[in-house]
VEXTOR-270550 format. One record per residue: residue in one letter; y, x, z of N, C-alpha, C in turn. Coordinates in steps of 0.1 Angstrom, whole numbers, padded with zeros to 4 digits, always signed. Atoms other than C-alpha are relative to their C-alpha. Layout:
REM residues N
AYXZYXZYXZ ...
***
This chain:
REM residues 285
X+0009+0003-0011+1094+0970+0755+0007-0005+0012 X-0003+0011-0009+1099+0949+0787+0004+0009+0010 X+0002-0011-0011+1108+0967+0817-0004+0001+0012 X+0013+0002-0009+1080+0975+0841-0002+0000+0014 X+0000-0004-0015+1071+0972+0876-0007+0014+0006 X+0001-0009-0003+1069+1002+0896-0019+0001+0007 X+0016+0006-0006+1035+0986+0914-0009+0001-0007 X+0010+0003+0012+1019+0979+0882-0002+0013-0004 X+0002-0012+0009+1024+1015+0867-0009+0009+0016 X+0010-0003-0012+1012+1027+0906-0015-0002+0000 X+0009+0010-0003+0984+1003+0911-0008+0006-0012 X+0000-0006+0011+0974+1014+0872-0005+0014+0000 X+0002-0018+0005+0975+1055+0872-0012+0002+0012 X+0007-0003-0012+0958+1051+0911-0016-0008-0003 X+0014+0005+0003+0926+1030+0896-0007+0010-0013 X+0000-0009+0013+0925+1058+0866+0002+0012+0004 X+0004-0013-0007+0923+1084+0891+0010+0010-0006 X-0007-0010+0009+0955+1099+0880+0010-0005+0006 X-0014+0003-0008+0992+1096+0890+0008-0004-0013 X-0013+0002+0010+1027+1079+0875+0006+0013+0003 X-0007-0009-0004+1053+1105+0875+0012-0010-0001 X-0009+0010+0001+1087+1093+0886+0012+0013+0004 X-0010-0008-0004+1117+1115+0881+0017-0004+0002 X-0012+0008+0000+1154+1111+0892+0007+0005-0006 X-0013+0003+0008+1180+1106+0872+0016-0001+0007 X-0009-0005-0002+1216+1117+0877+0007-0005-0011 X-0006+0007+0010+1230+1112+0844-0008-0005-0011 X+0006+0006+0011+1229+1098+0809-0009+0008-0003 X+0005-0010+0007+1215+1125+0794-0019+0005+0007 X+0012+0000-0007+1186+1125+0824-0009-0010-0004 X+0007+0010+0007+1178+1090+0812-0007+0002-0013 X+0003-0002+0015+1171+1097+0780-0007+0010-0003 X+0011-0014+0003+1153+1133+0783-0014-0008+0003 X+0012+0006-0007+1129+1113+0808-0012-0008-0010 X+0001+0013+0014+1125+1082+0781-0009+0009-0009 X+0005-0006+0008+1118+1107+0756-0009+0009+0002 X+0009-0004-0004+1096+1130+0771-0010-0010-0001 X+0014+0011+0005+1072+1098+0778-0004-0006-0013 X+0003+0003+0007+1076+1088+0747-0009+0009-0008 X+0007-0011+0006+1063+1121+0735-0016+0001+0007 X+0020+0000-0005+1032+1118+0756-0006-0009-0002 X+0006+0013+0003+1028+1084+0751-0006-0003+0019 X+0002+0002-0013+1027+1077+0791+0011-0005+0009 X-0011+0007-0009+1047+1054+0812+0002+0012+0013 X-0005-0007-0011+1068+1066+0840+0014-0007+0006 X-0006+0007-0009+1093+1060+0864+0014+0007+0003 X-0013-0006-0003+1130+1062+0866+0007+0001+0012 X-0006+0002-0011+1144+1069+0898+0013+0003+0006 X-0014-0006-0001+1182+1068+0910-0006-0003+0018 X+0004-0004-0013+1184+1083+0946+0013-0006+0005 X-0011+0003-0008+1211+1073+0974+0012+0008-0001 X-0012-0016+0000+1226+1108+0972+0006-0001-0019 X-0003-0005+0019+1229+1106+0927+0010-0013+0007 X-0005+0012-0003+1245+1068+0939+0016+0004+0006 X-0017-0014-0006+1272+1090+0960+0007+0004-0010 X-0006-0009+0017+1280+1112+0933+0007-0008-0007 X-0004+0009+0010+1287+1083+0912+0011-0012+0004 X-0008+0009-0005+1312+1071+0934-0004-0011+0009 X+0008+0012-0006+1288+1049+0953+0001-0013-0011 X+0000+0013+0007+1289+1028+0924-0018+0000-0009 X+0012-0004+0006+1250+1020+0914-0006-0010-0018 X-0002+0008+0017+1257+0993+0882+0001+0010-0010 X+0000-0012+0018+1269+1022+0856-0013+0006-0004 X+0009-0005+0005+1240+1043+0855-0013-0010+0004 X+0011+0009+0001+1216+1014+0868-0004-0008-0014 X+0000+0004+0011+1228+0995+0838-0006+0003-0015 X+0004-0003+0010+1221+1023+0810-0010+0004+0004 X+0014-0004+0000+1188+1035+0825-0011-0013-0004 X+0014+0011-0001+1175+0996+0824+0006-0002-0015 X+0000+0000+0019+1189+0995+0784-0011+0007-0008 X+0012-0011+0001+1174+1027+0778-0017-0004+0004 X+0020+0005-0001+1138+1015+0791-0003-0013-0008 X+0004+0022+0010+1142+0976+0775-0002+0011-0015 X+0003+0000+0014+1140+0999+0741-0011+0013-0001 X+0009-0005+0000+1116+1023+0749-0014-0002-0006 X+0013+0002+0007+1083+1026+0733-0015+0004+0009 X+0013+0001-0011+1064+1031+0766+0006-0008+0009 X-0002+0005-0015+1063+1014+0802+0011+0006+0004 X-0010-0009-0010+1095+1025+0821+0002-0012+0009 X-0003+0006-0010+1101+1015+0855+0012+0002+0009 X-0010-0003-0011+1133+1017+0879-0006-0002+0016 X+0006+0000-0012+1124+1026+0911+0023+0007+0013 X-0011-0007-0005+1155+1032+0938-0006+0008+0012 X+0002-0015-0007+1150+1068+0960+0008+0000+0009 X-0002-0004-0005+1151+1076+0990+0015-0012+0008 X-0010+0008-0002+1172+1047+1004+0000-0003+0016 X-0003+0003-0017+1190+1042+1042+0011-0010-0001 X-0006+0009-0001+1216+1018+1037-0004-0018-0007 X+0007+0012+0005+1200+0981+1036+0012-0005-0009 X-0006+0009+0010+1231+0969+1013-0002+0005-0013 X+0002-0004+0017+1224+0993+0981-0015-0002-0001 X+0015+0009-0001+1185+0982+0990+0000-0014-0010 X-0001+0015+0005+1196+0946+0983+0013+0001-0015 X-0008-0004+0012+1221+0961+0953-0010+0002-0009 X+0011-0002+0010+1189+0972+0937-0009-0011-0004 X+0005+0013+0002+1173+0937+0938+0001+0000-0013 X-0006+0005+0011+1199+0927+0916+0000+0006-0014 X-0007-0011+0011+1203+0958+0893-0012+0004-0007 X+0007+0003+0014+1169+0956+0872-0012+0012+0007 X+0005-0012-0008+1152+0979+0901-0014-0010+0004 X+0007+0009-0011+1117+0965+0910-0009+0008+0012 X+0011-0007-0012+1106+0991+0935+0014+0010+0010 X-0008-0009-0005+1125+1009+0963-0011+0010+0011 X+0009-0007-0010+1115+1037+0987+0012+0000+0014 X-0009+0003-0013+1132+1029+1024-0001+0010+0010 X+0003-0013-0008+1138+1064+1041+0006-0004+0016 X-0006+0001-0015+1140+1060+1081-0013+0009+0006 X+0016-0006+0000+1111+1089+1078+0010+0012+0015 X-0003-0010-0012+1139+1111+1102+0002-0012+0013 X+0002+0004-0014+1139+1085+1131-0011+0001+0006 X+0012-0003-0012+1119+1086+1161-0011-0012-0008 X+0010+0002+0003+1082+1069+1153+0004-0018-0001 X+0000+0011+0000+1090+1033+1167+0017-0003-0010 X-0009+0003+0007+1128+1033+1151-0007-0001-0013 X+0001+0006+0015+1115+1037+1116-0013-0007-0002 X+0008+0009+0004+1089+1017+1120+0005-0011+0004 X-0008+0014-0002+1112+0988+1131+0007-0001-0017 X-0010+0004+0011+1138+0994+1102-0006-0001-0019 X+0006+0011+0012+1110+0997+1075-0004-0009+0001 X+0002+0013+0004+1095+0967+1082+0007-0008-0002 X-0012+0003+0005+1129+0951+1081+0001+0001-0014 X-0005-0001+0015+1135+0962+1045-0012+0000-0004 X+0007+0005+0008+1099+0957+1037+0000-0009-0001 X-0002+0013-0002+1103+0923+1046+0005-0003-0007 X-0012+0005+0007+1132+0918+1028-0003+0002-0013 X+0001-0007+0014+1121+0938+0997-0014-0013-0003 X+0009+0010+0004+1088+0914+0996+0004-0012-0001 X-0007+0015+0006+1109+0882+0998+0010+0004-0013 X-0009-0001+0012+1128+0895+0972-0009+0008-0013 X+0010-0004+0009+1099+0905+0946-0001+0018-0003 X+0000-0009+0005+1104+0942+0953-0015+0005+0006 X+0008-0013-0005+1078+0969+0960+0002+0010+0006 X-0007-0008-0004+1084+0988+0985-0008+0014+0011 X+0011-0012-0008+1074+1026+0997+0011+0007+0012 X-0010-0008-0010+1085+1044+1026-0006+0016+0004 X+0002-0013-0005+1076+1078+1043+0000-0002+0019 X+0005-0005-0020+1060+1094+1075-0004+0014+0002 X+0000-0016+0004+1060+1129+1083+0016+0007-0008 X-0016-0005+0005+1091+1151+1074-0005+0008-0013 X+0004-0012+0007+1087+1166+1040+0010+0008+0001 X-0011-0009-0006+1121+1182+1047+0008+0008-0015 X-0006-0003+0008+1144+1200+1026+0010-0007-0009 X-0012+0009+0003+1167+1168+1024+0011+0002+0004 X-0009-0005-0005+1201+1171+1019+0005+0015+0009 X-0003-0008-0002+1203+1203+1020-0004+0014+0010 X+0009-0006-0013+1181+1212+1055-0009+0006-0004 X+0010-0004+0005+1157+1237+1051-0014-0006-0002 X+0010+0013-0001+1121+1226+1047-0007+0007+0013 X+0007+0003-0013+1101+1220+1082-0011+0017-0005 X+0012-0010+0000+1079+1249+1095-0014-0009-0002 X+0011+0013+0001+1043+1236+1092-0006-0005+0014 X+0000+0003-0012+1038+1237+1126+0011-0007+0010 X-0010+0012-0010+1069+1216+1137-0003-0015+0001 X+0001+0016-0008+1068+1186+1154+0004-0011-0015 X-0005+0010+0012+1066+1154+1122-0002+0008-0009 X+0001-0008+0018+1060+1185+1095-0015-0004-0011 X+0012+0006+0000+1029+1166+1089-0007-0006+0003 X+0006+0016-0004+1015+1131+1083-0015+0000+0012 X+0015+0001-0009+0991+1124+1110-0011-0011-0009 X+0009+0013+0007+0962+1099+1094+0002-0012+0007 X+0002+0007-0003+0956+1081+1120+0014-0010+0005 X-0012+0007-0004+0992+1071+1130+0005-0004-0014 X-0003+0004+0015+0997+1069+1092-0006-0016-0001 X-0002+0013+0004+0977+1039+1091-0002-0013+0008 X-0012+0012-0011+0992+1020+1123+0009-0005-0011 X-0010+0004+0005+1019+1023+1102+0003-0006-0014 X-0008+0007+0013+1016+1010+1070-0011-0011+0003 X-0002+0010-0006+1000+0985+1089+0008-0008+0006 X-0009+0003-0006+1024+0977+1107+0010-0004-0004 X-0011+0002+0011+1053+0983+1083-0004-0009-0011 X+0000+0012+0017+1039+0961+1054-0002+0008-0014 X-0002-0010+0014+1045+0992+1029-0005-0007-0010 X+0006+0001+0012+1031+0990+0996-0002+0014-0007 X+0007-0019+0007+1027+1033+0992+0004+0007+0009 X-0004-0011-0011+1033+1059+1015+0001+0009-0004 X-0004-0015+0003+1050+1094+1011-0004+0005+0011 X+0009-0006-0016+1027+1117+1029+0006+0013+0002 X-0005-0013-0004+1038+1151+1044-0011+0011-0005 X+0013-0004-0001+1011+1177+1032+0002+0013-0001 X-0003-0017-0001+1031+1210+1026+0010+0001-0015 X-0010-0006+0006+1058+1202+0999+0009-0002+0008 X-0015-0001-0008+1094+1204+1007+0015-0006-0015 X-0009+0001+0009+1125+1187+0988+0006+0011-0002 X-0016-0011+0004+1151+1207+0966-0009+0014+0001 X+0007-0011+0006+1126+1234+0959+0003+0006-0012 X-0004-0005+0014+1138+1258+0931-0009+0010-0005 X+0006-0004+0007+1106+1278+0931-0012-0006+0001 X+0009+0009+0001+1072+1264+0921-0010+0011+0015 X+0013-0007-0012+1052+1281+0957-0005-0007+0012 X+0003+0012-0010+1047+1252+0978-0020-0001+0002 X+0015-0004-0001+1009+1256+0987-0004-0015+0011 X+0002+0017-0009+0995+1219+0998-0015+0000+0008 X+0013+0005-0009+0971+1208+1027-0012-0007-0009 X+0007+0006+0007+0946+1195+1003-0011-0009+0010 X+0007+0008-0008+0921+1188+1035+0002-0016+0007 X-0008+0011-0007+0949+1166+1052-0001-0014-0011 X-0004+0010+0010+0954+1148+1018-0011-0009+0001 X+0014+0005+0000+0919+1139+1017+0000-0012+0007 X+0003+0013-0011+0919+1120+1052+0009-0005+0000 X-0011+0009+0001+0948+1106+1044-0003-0008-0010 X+0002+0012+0008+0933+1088+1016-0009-0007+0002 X+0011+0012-0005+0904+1075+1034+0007-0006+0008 X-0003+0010-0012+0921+1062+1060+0012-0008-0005 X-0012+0008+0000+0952+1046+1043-0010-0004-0016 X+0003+0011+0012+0946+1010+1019+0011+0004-0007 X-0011-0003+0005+0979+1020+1006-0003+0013-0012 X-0003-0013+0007+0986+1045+0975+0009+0009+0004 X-0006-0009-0005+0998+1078+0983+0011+0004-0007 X-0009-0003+0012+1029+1093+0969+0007+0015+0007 X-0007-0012-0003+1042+1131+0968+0014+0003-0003 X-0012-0006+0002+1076+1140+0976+0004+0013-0004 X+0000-0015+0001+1090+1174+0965-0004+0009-0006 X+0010-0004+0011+1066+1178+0936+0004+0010-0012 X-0005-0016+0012+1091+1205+0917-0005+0012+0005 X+0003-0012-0004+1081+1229+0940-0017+0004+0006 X+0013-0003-0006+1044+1226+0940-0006+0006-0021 X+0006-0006+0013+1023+1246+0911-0009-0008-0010 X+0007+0009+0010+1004+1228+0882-0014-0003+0005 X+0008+0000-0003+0974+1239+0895-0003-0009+0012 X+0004+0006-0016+0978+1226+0936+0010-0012-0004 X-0008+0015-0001+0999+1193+0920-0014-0012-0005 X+0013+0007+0004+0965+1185+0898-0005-0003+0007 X+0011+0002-0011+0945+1189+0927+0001-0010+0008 X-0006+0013-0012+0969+1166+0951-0005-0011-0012 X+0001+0009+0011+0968+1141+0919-0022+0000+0006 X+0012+0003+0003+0925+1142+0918-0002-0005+0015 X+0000-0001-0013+0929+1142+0956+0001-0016+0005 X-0006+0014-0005+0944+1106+0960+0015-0004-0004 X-0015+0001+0001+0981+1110+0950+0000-0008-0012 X-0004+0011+0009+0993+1080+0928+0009-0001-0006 X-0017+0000+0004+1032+1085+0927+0001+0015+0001 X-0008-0013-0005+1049+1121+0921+0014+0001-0005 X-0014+0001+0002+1082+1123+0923+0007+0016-0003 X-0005-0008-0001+1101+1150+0910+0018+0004-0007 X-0017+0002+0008+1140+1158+0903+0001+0014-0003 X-0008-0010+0001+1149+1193+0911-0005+0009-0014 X+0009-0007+0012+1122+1208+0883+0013-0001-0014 X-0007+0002+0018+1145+1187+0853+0015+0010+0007 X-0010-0007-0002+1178+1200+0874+0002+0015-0006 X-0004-0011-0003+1169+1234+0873-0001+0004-0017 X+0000-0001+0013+1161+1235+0835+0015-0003-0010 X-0013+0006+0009+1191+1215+0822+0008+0012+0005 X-0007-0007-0004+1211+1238+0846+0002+0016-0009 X+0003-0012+0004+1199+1268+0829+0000+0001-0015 X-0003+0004+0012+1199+1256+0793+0016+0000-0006 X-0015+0001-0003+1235+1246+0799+0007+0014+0006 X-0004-0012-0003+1243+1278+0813-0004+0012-0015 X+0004-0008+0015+1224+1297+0781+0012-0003-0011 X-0006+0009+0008+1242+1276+0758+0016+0002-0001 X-0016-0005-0001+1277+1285+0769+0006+0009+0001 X+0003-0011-0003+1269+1317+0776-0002+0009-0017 X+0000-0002+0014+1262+1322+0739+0014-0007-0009 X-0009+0007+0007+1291+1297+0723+0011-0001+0011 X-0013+0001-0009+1324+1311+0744+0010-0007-0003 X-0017+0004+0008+1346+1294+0720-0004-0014+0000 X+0004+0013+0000+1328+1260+0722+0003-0009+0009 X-0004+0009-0009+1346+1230+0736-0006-0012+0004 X+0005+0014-0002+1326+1202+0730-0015-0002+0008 X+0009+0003-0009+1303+1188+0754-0014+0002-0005 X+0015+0003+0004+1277+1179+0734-0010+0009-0005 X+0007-0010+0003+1264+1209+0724-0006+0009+0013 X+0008+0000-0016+1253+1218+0760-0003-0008+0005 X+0008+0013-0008+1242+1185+0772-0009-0002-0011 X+0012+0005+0005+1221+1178+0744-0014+0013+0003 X+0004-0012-0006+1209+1214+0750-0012+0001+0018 X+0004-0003-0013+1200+1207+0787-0007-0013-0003 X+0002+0009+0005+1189+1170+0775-0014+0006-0005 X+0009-0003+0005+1162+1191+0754-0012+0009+0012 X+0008-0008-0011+1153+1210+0783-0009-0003+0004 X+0005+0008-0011+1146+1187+0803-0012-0012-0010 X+0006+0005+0006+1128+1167+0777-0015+0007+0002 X+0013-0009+0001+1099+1194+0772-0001+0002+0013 X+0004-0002-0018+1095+1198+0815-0002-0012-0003 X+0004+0006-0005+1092+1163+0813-0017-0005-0006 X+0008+0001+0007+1063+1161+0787-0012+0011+0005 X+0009-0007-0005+1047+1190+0802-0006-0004+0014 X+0005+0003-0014+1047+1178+0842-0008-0011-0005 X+0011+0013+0002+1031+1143+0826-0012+0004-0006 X+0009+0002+0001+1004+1159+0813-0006+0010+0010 X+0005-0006-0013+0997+1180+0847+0000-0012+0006 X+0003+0009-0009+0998+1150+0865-0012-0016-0005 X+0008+0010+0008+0977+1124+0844-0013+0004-0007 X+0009-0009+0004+0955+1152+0835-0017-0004+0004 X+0011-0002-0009+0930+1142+0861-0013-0016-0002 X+0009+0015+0008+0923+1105+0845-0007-0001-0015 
***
């Protein structure tokens, strides 16, 4: 199968009253859990490599851009490359090239008018260049490492009405709203604004998209999903499984040198979380 645009699979789950799911990928082995998971549900979805996995990788974003867009050209569902969480406009314009047709352009921690200068800038760019592109407003917080925002701090939540100045303004094509998760969550207790979500969907033309979505419950991710939510993004959920799988696994087999009997292991992990979150999030169409 062909490999898909991020818009299309958006545009798609958000007319069917239901969400894509789009998780990030780190390594091979994430590729291919992801892959397989959808194939097991029979439900497209979305591959996402982040700025920070790009790091890791040596700042090089060809190696694993290359096998995740192989891996989807043979898939037996929709898969899309989406690039995460992105601040440097030259691996923006790296992803053009690299088989990516959607980015998300983070300048969600500058003051109001800065990142509304610098996305428009890269949405500009990403629309002359056939991408799709989402950004953020409001801090979901718990990036890089920072704890996540009180809910009463200043930005800890999207306002509506300045929400849709701005993706007027900006050009977007989806918005990541603020509603009460938090990145890099390792337990599921994240308890969401459901009211905010609401007026956040009347008032924005744009599809909504949740950051942070490992650490929100099946029950309050459904509800954001029936609510208006189109995109959910989630990484740390497959992390924390493979992590723990791979830990079991070696933990049992002291004498075992070879890799592959723990990565396929955490590979399987992450397979079944990913088969399970797609049918909490698609549940609702």
């Amino acid at each position: 199968m062909s490999l898909a645009a991020t818009g299309a699979l958006v545009s798609e789950a958000a007319a069917k009253s239901c969400a894509v799911a789009a998780f990030n990928v780190i390594t091979l082995e994430h590729v291919e859990a992801v892959i397989a998971g959808a194939e097991a549900a029979r439900s497209p979805v979305v591959l996402q490599v982040s700025e920070n996995a790009v790091k890791f990788r040596h700042g090089q974003l060809l190696p694993l851009a290359r096998a995740a867009v192989t891996a989807a050209e043979a898939a037996a569902v929709p898969v899309a490359l989406h690039m995460d969480h992105v601040k440097e406009h030259g691996l923006l314009h790296q992803a053009a090239d690299a088989g990516f047709s959607s980015a998300m352009f983070d300048a969600a921690h500058l003051p109001y008018e800065q990142n509304l200068a610098a996305t428009r800038a890269a949405a500009d760019w990403a629309h002359a260049h056939g991408m799709w592109i989402e950004a953020e407003l409001g801090e979901v917080g718990g990036k890089d490492g920072q704890p996540p925002l009180d809910a009463h701090a200043p930005g800890a939540r999207t306002d509506p009405g300045e929400a849709r100045q701005f993706v007027r303004d900006s050009g977007v094509d989806a918005l990541a709203v603020a509603v009460g998760s938090s990145h890099a969550m390792t337990s599921r207790t994240a308890s969401l604004n459901h009211e905010l979500l609401k007026r956040l969907d009347e008032a924005l033309p744009v599809p909504l998209v949740l950051h942070g979505s490992s650490g929100v419950p099946d029950e309050e991710l459904a509800t954001a999903v029936a609510g208006g939510i189109a995109k959910v993004n989630i990484g740390t959920a497959l992390n924390i499984v493979m992590t723990d799988a791979i830990r079991r696994h070696v933990t049992g087999h002291p004498g075992a040198v070879d890799p592959r009997g723990y990565l396929a292991a955490g590979r399987k992990a992450m397979t079944d979380t990913v088969v399970h979150l797609l049918a909490v999030v698609r549940a609702s169409g």
